[in-house]
Each structure stands twice: as structure tokens, then as C-alpha cells.
mmJSON file of the N, C-alpha and C atoms, coordinates in Angstrom:
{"data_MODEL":{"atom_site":{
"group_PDB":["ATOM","ATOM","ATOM","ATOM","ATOM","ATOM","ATOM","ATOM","ATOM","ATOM","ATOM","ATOM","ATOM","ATOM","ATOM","ATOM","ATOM","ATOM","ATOM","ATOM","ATOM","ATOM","ATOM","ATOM","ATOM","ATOM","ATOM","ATOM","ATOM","ATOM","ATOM","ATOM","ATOM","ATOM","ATOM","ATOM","ATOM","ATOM","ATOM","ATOM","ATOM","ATOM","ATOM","ATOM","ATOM","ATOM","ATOM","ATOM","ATOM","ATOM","ATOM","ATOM","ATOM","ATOM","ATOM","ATOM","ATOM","ATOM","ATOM","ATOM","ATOM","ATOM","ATOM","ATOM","ATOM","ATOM","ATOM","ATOM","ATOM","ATOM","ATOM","ATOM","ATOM","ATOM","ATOM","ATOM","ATOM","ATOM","ATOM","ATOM","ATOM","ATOM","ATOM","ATOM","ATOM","ATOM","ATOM","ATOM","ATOM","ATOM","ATOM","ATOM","ATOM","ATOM","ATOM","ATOM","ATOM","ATOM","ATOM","ATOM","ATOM","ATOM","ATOM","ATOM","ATOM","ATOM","ATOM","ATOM","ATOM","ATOM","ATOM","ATOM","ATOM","ATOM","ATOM","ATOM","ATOM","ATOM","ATOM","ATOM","ATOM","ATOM","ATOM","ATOM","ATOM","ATOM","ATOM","ATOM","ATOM","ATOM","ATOM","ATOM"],
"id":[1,2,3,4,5,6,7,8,9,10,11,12,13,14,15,16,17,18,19,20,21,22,23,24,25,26,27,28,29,30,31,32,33,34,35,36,37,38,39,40,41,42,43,44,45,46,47,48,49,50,51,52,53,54,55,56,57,58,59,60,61,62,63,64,65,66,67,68,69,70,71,72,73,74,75,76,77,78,79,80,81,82,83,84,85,86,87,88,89,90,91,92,93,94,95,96,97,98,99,100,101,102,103,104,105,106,107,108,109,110,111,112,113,114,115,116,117,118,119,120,121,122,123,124,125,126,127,128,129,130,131,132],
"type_symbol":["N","C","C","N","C","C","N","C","C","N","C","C","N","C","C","N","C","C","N","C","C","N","C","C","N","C","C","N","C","C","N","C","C","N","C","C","N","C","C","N","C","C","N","C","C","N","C","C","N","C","C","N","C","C","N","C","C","N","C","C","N","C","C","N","C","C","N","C","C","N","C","C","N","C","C","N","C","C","N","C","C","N","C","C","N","C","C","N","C","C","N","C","C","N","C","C","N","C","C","N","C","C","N","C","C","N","C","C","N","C","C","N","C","C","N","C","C","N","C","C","N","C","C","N","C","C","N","C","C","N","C","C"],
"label_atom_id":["N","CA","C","N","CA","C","N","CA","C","N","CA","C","N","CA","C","N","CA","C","N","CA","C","N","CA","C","N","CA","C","N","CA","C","N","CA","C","N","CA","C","N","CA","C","N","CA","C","N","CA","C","N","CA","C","N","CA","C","N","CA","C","N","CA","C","N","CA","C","N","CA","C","N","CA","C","N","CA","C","N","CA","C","N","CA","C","N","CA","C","N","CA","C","N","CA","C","N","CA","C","N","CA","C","N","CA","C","N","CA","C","N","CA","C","N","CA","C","N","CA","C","N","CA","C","N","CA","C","N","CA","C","N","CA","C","N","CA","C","N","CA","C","N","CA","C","N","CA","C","N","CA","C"],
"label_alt_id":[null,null,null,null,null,null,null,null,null,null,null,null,null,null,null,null,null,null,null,null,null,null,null,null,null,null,null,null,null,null,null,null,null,null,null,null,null,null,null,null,null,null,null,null,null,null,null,null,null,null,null,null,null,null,null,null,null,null,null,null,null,null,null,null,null,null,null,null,null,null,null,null,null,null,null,null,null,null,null,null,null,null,null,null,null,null,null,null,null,null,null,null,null,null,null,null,null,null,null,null,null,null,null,null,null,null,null,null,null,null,null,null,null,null,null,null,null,null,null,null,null,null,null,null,null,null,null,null,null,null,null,null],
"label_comp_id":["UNK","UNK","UNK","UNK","UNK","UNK","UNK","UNK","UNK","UNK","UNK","UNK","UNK","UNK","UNK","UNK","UNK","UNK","UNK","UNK","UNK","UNK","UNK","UNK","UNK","UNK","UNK","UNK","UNK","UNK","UNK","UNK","UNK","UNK","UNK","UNK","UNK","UNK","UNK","UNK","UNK","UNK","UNK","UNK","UNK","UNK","UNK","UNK","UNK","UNK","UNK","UNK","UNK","UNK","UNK","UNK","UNK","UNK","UNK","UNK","UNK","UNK","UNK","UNK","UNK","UNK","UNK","UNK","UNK","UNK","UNK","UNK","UNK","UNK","UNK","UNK","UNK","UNK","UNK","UNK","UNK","UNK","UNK","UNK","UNK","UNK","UNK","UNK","UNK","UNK","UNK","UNK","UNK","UNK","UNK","UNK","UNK","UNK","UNK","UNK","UNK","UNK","UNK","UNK","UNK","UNK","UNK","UNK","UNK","UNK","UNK","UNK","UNK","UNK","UNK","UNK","UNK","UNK","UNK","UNK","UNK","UNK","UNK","UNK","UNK","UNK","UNK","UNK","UNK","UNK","UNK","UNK"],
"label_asym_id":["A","A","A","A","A","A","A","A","A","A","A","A","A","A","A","A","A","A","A","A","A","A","A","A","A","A","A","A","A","A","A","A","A","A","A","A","A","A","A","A","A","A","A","A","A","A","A","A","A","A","A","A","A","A","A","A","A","A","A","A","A","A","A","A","A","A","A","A","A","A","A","A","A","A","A","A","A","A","A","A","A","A","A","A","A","A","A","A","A","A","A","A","A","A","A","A","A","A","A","A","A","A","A","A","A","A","A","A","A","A","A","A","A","A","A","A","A","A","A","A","A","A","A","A","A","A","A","A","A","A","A","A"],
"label_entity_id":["1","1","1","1","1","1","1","1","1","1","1","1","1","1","1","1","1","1","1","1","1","1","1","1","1","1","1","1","1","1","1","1","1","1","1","1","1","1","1","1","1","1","1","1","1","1","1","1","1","1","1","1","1","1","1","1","1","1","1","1","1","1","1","1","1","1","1","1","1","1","1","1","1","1","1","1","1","1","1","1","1","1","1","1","1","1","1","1","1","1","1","1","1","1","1","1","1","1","1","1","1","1","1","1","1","1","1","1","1","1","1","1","1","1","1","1","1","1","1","1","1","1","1","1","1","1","1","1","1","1","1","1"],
"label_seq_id":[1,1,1,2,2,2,3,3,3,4,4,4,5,5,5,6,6,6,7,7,7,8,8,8,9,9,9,10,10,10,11,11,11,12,12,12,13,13,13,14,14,14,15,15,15,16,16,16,17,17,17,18,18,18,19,19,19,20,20,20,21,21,21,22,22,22,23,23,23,24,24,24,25,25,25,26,26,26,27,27,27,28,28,28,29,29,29,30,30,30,31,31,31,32,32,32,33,33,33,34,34,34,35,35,35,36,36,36,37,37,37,38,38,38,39,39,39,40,40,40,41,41,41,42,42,42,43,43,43,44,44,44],
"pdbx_PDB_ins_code":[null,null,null,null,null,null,null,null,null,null,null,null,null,null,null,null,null,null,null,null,null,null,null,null,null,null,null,null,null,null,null,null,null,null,null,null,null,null,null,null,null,null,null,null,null,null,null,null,null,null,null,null,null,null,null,null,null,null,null,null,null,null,null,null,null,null,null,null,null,null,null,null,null,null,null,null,null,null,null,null,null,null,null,null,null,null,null,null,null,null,null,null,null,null,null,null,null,null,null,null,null,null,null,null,null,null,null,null,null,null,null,null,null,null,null,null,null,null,null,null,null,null,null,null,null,null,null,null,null,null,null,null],
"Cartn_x":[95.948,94.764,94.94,93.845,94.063,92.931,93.22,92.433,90.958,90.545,88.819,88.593,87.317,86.999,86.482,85.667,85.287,86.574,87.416,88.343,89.123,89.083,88.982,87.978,86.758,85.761,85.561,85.837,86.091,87.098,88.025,89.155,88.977,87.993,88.158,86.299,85.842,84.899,85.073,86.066,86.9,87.664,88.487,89.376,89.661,88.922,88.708,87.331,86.206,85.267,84.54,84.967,84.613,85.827,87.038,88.466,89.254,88.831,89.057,90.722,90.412,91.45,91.233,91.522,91.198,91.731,92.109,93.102,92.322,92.966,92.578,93.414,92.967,93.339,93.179,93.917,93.248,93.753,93.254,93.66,92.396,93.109,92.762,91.476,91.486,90.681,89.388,89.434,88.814,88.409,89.028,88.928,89.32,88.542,88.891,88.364,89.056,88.619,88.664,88.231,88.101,88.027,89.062,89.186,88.848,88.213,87.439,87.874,88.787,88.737,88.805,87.768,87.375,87.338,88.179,88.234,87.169,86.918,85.847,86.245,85.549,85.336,84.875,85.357,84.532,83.681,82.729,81.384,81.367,82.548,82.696,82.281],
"Cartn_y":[102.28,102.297,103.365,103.792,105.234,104.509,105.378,105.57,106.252,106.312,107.266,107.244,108.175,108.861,107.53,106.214,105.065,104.407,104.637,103.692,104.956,105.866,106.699,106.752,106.722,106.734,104.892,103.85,102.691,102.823,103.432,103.663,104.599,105.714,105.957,105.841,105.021,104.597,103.539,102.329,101.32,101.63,102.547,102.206,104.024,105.018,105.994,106.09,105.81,105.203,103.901,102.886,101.766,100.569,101.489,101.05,99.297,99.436,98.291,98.547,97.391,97.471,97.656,98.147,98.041,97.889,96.695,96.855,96.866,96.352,96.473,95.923,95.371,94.634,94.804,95.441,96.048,95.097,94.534,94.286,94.516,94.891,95.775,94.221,92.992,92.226,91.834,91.635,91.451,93.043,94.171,95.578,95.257,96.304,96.154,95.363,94.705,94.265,94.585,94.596,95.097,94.205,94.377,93.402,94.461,93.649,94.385,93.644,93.918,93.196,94.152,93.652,94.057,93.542,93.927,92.855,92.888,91.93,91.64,91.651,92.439,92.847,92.072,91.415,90.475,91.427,90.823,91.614,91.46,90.638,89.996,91.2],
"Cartn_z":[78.191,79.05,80.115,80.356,81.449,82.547,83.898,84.658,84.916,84.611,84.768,86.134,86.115,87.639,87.932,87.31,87.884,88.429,88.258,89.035,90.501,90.097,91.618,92.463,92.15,92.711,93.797,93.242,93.289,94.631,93.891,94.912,96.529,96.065,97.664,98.307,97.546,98.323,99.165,98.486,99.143,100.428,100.048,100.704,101.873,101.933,102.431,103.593,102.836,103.396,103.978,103.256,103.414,104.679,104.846,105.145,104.937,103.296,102.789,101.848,101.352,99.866,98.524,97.776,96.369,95.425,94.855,93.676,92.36,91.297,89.727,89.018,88.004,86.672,85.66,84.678,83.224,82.138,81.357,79.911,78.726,77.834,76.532,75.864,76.208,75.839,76.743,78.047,79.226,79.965,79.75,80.513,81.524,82.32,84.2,85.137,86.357,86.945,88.298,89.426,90.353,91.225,92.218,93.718,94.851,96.009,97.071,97.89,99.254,100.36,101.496,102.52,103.702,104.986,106.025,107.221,108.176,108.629,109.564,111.219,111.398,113.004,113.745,114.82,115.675,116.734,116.751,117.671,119.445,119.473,121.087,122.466],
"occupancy":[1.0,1.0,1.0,1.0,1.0,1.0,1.0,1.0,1.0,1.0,1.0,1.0,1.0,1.0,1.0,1.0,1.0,1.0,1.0,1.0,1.0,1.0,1.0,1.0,1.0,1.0,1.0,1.0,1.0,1.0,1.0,1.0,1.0,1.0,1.0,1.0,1.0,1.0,1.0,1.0,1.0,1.0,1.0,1.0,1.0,1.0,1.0,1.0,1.0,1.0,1.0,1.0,1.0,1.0,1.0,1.0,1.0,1.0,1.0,1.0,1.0,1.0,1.0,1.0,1.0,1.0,1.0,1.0,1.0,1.0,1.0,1.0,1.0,1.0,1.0,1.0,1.0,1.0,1.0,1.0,1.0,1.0,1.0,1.0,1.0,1.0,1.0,1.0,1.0,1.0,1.0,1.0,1.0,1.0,1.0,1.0,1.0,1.0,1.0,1.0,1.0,1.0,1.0,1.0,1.0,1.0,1.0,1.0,1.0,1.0,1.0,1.0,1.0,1.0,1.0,1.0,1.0,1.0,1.0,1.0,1.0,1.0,1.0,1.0,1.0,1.0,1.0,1.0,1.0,1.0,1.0,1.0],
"B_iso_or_equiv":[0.0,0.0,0.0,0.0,0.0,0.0,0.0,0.0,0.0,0.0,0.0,0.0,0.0,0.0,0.0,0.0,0.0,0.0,0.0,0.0,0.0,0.0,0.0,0.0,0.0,0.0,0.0,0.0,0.0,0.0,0.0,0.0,0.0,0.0,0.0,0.0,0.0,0.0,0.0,0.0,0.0,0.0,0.0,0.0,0.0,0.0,0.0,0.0,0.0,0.0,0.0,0.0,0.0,0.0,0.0,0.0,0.0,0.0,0.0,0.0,0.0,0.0,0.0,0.0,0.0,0.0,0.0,0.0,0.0,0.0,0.0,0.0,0.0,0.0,0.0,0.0,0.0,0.0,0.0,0.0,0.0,0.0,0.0,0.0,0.0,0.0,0.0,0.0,0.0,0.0,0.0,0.0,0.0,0.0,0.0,0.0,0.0,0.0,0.0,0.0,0.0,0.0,0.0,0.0,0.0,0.0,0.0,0.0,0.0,0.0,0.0,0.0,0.0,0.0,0.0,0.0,0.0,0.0,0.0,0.0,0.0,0.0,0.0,0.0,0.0,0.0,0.0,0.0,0.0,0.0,0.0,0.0],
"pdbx_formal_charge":[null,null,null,null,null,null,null,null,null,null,null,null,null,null,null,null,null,null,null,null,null,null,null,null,null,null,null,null,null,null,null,null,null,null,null,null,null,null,null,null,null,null,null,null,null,null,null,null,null,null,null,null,null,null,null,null,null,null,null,null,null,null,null,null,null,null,null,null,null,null,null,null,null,null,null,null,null,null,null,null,null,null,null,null,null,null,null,null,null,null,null,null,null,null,null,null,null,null,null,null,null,null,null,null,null,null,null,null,null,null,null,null,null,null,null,null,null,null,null,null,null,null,null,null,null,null,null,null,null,null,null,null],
"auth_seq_id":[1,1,1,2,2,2,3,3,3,4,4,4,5,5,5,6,6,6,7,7,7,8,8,8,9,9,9,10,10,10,11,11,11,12,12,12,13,13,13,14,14,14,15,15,15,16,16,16,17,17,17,18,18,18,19,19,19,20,20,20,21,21,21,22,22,22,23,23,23,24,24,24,25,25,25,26,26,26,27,27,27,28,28,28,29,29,29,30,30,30,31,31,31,32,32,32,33,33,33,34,34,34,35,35,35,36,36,36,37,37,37,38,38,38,39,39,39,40,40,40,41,41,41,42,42,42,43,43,43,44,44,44],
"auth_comp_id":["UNK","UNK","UNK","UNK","UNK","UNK","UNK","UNK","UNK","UNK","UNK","UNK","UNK","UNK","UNK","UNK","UNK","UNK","UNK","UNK","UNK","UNK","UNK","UNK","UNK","UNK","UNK","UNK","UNK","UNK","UNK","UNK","UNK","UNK","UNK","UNK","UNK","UNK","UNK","UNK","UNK","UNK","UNK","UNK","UNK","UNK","UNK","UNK","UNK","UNK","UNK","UNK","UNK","UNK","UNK","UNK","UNK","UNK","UNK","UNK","UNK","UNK","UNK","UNK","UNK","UNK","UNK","UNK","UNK","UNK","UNK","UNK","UNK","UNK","UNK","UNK","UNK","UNK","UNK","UNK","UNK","UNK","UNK","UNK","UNK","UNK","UNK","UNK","UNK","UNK","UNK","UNK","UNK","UNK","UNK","UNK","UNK","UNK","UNK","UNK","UNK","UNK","UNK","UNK","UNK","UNK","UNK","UNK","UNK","UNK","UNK","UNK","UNK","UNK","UNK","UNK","UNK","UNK","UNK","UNK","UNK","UNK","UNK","UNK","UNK","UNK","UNK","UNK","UNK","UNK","UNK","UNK"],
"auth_asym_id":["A","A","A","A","A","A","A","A","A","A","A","A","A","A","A","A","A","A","A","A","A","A","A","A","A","A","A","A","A","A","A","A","A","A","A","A","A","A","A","A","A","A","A","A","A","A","A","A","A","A","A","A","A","A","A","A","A","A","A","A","A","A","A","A","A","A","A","A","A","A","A","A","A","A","A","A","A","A","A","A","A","A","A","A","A","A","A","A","A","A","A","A","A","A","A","A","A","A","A","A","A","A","A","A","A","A","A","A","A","A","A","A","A","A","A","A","A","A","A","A","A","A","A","A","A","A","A","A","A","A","A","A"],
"auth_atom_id":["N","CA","C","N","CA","C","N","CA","C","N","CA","C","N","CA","C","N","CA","C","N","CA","C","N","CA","C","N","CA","C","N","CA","C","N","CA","C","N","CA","C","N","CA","C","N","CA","C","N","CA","C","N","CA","C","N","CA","C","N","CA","C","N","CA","C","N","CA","C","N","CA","C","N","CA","C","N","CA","C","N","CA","C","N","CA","C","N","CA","C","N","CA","C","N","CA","C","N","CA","C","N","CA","C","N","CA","C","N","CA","C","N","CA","C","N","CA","C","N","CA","C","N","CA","C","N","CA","C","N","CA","C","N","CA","C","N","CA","C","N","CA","C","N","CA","C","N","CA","C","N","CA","C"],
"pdbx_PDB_model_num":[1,1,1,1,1,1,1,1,1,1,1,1,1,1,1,1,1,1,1,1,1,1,1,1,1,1,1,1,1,1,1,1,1,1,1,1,1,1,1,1,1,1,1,1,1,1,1,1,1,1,1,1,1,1,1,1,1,1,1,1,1,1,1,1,1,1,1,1,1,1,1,1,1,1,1,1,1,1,1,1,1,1,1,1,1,1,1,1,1,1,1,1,1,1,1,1,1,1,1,1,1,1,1,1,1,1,1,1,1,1,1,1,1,1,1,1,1,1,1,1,1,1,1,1,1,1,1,1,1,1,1,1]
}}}
């Protein structure tokens, strides 16, 4: 399994722009999966 520009693109929209995390999960039966986490700012 390789990487494609969808999983760079994924990657620095996440985590360049967005200043999140981004991981991934590949298997050859299910494909990719994609985790997104983003921290929350308190507005105080």
C-alpha cells in the first residue's frame, strides 16, 4: 500500500493549517482510515 497525494493533502490540511493531528490506518480489506483530532480553545 502506498501513500497518495489524498493522504498528504489530509495531512497538511490537518495538521499545518487546521493545527490538529492526523493519523491513518490502512488495510488491504477495509482501505484507509483517517483520524482527526483538534483541541479546543476556551473563549474565556
Amino acid at each position: 500500500m502506498g501513500s497518495g497525494i489524498g493522504t498528504l493533502a489530509i495531512k497538511l490540511l490537518g495538521e499545518k493549517y487546521l493545527h490538529g493531528k492526523v493519523r491513518f490506518e490502512s488495510t488491504q480489506d477495509k482501505g484507509t482510515t483517517f483520524y482527526f483530532s483538534h483541541p479546543i480553545e476556551s473563549t474565556k
